[in-house]
NUGU-33893 format. One record per residue (C-alpha): residue number from 1; x, z negated, y negated. Coordinates in nm, 3 decimals. Layout:
% residues N
+------+---------+---------+---------+
| resi |      px |      pz |      py |
+------+---------+---------+---------+
|  NUM |       X |       Z |       Y |
...
+------+---------+---------+---------+
% end
This chain:
% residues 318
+------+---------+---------+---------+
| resi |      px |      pz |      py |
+------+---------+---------+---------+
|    1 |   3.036 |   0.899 |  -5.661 |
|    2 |   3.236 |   0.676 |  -5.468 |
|    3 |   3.318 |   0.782 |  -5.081 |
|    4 |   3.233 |   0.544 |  -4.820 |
|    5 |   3.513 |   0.385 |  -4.659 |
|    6 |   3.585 |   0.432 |  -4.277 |
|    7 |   3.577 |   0.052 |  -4.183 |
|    8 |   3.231 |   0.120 |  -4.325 |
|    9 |   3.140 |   0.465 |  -4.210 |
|   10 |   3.236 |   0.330 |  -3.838 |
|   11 |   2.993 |   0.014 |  -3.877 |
|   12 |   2.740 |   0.237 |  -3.966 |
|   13 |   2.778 |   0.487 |  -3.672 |
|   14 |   2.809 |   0.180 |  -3.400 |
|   15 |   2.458 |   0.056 |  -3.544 |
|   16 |   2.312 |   0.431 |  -3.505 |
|   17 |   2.430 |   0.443 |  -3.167 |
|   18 |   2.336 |   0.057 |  -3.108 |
|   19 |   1.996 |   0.182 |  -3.206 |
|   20 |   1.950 |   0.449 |  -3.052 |
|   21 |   2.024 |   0.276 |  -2.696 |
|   22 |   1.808 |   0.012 |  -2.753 |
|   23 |   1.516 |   0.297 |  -2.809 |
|   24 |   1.626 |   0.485 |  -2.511 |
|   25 |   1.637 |   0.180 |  -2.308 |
|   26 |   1.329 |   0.033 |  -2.375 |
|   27 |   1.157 |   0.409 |  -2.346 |
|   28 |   1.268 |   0.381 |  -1.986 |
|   29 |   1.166 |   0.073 |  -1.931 |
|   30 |   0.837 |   0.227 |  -2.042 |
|   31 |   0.860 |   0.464 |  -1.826 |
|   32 |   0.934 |   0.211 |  -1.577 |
|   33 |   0.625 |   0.025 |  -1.679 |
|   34 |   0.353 |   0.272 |  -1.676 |
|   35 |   0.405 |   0.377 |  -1.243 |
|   36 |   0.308 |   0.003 |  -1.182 |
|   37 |   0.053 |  -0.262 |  -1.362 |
|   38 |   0.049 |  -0.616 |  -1.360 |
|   39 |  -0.217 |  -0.787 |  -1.125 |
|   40 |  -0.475 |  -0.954 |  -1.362 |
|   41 |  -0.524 |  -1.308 |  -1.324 |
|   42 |  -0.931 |  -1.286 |  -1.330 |
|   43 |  -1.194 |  -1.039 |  -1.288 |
|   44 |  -1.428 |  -1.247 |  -1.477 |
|   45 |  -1.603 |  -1.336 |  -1.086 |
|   46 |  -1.892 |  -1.637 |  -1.204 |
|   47 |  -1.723 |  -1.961 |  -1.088 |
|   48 |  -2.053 |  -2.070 |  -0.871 |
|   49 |  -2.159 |  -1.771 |  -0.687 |
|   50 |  -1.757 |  -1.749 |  -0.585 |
|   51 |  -1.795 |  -2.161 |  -0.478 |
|   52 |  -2.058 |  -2.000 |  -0.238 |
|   53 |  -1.853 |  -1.695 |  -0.116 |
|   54 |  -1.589 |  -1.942 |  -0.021 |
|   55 |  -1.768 |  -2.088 |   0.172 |
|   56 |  -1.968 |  -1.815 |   0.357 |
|   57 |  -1.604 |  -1.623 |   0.400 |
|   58 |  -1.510 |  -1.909 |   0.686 |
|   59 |  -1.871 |  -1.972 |   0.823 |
|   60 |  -1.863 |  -1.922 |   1.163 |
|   61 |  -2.270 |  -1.973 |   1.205 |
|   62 |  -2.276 |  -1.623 |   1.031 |
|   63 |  -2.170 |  -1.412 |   1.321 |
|   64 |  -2.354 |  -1.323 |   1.664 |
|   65 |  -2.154 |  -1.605 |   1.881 |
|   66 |  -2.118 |  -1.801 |   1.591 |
|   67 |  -1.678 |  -1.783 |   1.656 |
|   68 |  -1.597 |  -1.609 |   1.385 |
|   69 |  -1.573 |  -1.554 |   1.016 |
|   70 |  -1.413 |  -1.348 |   0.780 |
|   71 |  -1.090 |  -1.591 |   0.779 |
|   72 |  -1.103 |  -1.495 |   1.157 |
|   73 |  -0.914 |  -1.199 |   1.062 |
|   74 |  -0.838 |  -1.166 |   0.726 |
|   75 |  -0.632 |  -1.521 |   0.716 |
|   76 |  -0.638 |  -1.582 |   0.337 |
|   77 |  -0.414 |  -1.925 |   0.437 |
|   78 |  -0.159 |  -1.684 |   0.477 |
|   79 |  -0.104 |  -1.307 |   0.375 |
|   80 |  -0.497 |  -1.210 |   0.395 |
|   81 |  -0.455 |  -1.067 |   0.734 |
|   82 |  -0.368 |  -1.086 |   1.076 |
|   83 |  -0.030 |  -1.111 |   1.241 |
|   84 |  -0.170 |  -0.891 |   1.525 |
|   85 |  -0.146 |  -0.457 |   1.551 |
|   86 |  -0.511 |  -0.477 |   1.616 |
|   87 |  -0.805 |  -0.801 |   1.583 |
|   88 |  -1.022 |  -0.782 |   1.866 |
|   89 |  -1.434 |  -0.707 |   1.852 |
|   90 |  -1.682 |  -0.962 |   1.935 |
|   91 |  -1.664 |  -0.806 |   2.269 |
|   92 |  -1.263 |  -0.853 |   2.298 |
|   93 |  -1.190 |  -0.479 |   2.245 |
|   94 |  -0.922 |  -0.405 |   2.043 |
|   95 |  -1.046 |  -0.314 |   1.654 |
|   96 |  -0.964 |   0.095 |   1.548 |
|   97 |  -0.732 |  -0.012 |   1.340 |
|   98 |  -0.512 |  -0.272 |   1.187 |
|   99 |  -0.685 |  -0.520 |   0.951 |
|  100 |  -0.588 |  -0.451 |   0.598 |
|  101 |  -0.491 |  -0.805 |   0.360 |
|  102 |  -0.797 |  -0.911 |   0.179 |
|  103 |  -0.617 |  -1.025 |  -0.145 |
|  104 |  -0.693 |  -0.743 |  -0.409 |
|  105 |  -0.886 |  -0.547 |  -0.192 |
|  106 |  -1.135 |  -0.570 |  -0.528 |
|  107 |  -0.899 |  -0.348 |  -0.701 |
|  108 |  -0.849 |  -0.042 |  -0.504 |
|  109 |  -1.094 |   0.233 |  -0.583 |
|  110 |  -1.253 |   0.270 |  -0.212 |
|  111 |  -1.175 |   0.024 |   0.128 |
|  112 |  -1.047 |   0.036 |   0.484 |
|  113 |  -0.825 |   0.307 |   0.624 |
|  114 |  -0.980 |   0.594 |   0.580 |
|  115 |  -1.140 |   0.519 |   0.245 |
|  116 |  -1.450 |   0.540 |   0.382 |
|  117 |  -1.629 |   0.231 |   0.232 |
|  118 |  -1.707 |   0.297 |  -0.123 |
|  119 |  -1.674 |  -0.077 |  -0.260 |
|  120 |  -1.717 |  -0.397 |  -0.134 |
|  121 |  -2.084 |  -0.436 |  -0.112 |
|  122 |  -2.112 |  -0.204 |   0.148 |
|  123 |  -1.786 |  -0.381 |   0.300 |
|  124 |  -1.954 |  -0.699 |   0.296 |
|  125 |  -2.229 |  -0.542 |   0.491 |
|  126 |  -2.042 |  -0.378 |   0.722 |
|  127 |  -1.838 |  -0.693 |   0.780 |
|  128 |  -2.162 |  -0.897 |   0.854 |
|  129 |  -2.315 |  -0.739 |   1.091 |
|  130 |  -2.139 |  -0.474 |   1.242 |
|  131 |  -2.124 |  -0.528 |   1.660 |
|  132 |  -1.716 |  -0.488 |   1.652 |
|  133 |  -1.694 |  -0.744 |   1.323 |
|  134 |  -1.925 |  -1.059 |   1.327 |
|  135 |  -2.203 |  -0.896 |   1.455 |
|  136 |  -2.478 |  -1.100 |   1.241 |
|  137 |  -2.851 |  -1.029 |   1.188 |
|  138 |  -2.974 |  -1.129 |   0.859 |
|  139 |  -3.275 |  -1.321 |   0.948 |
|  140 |  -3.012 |  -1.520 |   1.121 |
|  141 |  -2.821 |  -1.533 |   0.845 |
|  142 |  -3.086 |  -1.611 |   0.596 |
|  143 |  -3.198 |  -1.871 |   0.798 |
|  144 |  -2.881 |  -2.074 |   0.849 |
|  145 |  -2.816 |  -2.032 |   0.505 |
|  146 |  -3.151 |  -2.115 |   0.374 |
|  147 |  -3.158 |  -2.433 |   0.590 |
|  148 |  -2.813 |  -2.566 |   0.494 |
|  149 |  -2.814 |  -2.864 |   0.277 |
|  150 |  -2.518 |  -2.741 |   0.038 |
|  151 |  -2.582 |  -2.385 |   0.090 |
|  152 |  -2.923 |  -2.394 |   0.005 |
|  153 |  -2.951 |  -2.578 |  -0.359 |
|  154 |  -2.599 |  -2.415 |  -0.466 |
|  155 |  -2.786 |  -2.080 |  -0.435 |
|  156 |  -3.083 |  -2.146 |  -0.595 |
|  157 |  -2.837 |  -2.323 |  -0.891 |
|  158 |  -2.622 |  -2.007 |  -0.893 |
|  159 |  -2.946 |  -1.744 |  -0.831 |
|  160 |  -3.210 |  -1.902 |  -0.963 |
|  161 |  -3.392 |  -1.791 |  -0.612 |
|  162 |  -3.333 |  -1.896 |  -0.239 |
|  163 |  -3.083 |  -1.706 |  -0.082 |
|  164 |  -3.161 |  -1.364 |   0.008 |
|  165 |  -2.933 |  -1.032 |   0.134 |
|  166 |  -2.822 |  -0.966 |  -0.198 |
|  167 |  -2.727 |  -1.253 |  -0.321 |
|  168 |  -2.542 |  -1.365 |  -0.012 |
|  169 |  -2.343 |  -1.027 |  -0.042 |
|  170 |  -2.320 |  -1.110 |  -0.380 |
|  171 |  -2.181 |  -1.420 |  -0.364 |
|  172 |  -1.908 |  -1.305 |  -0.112 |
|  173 |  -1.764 |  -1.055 |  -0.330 |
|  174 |  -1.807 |  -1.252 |  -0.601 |
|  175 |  -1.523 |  -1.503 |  -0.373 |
|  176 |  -1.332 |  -1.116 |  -0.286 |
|  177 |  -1.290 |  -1.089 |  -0.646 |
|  178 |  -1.108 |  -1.391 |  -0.653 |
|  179 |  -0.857 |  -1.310 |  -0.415 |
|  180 |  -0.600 |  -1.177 |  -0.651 |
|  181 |  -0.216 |  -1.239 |  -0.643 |
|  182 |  -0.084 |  -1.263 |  -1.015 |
|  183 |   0.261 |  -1.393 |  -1.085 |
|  184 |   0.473 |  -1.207 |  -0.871 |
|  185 |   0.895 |  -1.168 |  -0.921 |
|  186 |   0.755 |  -0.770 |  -1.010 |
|  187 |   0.517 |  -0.844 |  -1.227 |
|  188 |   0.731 |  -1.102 |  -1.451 |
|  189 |   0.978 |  -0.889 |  -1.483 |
|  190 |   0.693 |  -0.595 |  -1.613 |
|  191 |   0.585 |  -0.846 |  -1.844 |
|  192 |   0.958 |  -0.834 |  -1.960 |
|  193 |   1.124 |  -1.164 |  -1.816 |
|  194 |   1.462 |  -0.963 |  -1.741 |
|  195 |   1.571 |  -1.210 |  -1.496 |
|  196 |   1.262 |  -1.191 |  -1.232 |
|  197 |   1.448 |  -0.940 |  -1.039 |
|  198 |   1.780 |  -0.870 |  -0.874 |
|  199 |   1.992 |  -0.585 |  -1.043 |
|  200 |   1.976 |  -0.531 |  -0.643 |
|  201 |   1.624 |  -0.539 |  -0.627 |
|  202 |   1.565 |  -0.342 |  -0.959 |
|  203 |   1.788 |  -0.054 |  -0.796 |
|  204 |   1.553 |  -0.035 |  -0.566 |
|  205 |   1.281 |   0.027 |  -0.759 |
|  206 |   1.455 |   0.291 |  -0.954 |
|  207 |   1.527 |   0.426 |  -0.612 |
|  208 |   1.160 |   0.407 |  -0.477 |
|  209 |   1.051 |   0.585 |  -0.830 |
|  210 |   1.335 |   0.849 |  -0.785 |
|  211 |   1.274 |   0.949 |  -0.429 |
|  212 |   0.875 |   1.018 |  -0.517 |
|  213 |   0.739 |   0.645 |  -0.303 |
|  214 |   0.565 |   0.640 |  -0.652 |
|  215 |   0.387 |   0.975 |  -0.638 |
|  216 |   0.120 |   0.776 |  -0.406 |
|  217 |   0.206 |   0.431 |  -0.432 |
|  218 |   0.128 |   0.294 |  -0.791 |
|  219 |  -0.079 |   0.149 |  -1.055 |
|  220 |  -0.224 |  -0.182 |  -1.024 |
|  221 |  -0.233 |  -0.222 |  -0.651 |
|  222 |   0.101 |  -0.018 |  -0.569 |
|  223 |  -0.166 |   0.237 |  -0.411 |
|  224 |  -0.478 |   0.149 |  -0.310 |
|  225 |  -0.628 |   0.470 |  -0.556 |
|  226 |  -0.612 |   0.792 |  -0.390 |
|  227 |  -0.594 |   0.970 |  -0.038 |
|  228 |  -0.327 |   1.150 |   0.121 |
|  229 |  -0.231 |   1.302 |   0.445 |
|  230 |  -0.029 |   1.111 |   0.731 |
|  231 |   0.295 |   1.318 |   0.786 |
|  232 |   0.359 |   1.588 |   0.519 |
|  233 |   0.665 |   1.692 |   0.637 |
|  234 |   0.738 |   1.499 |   1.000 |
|  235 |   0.473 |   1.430 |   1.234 |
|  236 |   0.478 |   1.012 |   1.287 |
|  237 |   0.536 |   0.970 |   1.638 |
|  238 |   0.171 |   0.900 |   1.827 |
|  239 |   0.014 |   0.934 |   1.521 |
|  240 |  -0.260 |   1.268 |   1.396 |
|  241 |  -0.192 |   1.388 |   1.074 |
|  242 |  -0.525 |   1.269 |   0.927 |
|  243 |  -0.616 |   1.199 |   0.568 |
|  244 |  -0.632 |   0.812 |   0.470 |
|  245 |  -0.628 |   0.578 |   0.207 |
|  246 |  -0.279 |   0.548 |   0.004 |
|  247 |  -0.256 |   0.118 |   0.171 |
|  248 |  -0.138 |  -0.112 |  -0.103 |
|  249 |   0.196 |  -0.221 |  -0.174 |
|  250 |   0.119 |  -0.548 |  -0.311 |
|  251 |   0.240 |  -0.821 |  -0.072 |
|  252 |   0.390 |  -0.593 |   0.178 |
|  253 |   0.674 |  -0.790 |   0.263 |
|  254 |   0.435 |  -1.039 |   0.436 |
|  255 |   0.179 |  -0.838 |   0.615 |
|  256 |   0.316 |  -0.654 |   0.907 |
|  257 |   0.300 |  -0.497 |   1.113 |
|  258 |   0.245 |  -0.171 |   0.970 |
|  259 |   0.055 |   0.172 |   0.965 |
|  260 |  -0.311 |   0.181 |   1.044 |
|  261 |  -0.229 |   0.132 |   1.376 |
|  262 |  -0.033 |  -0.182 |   1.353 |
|  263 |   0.251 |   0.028 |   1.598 |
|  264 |   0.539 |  -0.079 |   1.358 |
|  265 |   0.668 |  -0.447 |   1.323 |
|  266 |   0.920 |  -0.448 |   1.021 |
|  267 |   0.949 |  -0.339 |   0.696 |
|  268 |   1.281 |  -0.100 |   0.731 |
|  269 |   1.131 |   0.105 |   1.007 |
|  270 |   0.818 |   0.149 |   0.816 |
|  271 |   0.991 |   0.253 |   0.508 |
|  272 |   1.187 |   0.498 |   0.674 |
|  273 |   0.939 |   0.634 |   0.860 |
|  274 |   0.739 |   0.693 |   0.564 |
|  275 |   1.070 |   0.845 |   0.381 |
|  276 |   1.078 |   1.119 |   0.629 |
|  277 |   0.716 |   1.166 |   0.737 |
|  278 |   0.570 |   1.165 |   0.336 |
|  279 |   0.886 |   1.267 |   0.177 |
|  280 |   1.090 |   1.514 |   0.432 |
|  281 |   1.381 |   1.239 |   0.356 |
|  282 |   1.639 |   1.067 |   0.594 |
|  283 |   1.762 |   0.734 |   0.399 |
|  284 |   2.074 |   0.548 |   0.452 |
|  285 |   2.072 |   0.210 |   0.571 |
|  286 |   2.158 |   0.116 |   0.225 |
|  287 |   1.894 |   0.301 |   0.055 |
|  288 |   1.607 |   0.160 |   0.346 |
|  289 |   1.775 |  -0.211 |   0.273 |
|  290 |   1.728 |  -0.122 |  -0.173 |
|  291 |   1.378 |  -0.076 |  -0.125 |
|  292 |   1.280 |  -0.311 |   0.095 |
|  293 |   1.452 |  -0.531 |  -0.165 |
|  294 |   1.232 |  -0.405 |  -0.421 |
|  295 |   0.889 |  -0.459 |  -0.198 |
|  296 |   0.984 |  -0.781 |  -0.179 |
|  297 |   0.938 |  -0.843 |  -0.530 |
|  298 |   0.564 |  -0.726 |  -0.519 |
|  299 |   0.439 |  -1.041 |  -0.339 |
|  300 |   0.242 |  -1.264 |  -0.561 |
|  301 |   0.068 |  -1.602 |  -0.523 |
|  302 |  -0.270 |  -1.739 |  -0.485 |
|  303 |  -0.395 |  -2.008 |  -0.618 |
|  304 |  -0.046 |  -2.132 |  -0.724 |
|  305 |   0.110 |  -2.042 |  -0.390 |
|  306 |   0.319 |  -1.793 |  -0.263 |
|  307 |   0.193 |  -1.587 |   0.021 |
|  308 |   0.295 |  -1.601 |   0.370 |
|  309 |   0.311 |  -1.361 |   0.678 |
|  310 |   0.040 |  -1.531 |   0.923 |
|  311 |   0.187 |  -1.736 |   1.202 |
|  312 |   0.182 |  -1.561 |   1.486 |
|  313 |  -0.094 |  -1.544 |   1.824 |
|  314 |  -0.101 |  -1.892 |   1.951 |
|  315 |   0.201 |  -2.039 |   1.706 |
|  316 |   0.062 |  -2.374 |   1.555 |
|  317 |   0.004 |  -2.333 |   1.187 |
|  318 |   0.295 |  -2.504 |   0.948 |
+------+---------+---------+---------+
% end
């Protein structure tokens, strides 16, 4: 039997070891997929009972001094929320905490801070009527809508019945549902366009995995899914160490300030704040600068356009 020869024998060990790399690599980018998902592009939301939640989500007639709407606060022109620590009631008292972005508030498993509103329904409700929110009463409500000339008939096309409670909360989730952000620099590159990201940026990431960020912040909404308590490690300065809601990732870079308080303005301090209060970690410049990098990525676009931090109190809008 004739012996291989060694031009041959060396070929054949480069393309083992070719191979094997490429498995190894794309197992870790595997790995790398399954901490974080995509945002989907639809959650199937019926087109004409959203057309209606649009529209109810920036009627003003809704609330007690008929001055505000959902938009009041949650600013879906812009990141989904406020540029403010803390909206102010009906009353002009300052809100318990910092409003949270509406965009893909549909697909974290329970809402607001402390995770205390099981789904939107009862967000919706809350939202409505609710003294320090818009303060409605639904005769009021049903009435304005029931005696609106576009309001009326596109319920009764989208219901089959004139508008009552549930189908006005309906048809504003049925708009929350909507509010997704596909397409962001992240999310191409999970769906494997190499060049969405920054070797910079991806870094980062592998940092923010490494570190344990990832340990609460991650699958579809970057957190969003599970509860932990506020300063493991560190106490956060003026801050309890109560139980919340793990807040979403997604769009971060355009939504401060931060912490349910609103108390920090930029996205450094609040990473490495977090770093030492969740994680017992003091980060480098360099490493606070890598992930920040790689939270930048994470903000996706609505309705073809890119989400923006809110203009600020008083600043005329662009």
């Amino acid at each position: 039997m004739a012996k291989p020869r060694p031009g041959r024998r060396r070929v054949a060990v480069a393309a083992l070891v070719g191979s094997a790399l490429a498995i190894l690599a794309a197992a870790a980018h595997g790995r790398a997929l399954g901490v974080i998902t995509p945002v989907p592009s639809t959650l199937g939301a019926d087109p004409g009972r959203a057309a209606i939640g649009r529209l109810l989500f920036t009627d003003t007639r809704l609330s007690r001094g008929g001055d505000r709407a959902c938009i009041t606060c949650h600013d879906i022109r812009a990141s989904g929320a406020s540029a403010v620590p803390r909206n102010l009631t009906a009353d002009g008292t300052p809100v318990p905490r910092n409003t949270p972005t509406a965009f893909n508030a549909a697909l974290s498993f329970r809402l607001g801070w402390a995770g205390d509103i099981p789904s939107l329904r009862e967000q919706a409700e809350l939202a409505l009527t609710r003294p320090e929110f818009l303060g409605g009463s639904w005769p009021r409500i049903l009435d304005t809508v029931r005696g609106d000339p576009v309001l009326a008939p596109m319920f009764q096309a989208a219901y089959g019945r004139a508008a009552d409670r549930e189908a006005v909360i309906d048809a504003i989730n049925s708009f929350e549902r909507t509010l997704l952000t596909p397409d962001s620099r992240f999310d191409r590159w999970l769906r494997g366009d190499a060049h969405a990201i920054t070797d910079a940026e991806r870094a980062g990431y592998d940092l923010f995995r490494g570190i344990g960020c990832a340990s609460c912040h991650q699958g579809v909404n970057v957190g969003g899914n599970l509860f932990e308590k506020v300063g493991i490690f560190v106490t956060i300065p003026d801050k309890v160490g109560e139980v919340l809601r793990v807040p979403s990732l997604r769009n971060v870079a355009v939504t401060a300030p931060y912490f349910d308080d609103g108390g920090i303005a930029t996205l450094p301090e609040a990473v490495r704040l977090m770093a030492r209060a969740q994680l017992g970690r003091e980060l480098t410049p360099a490493q606070v600068d890598g992930i920040v990098a790689f939270l930048g990525t994470l903000t996706g676009a609505y309705e073809g356009r890119p989400l923006t931090a809110p203009p600020a109190p008083g600043a005329p809008r662009p």
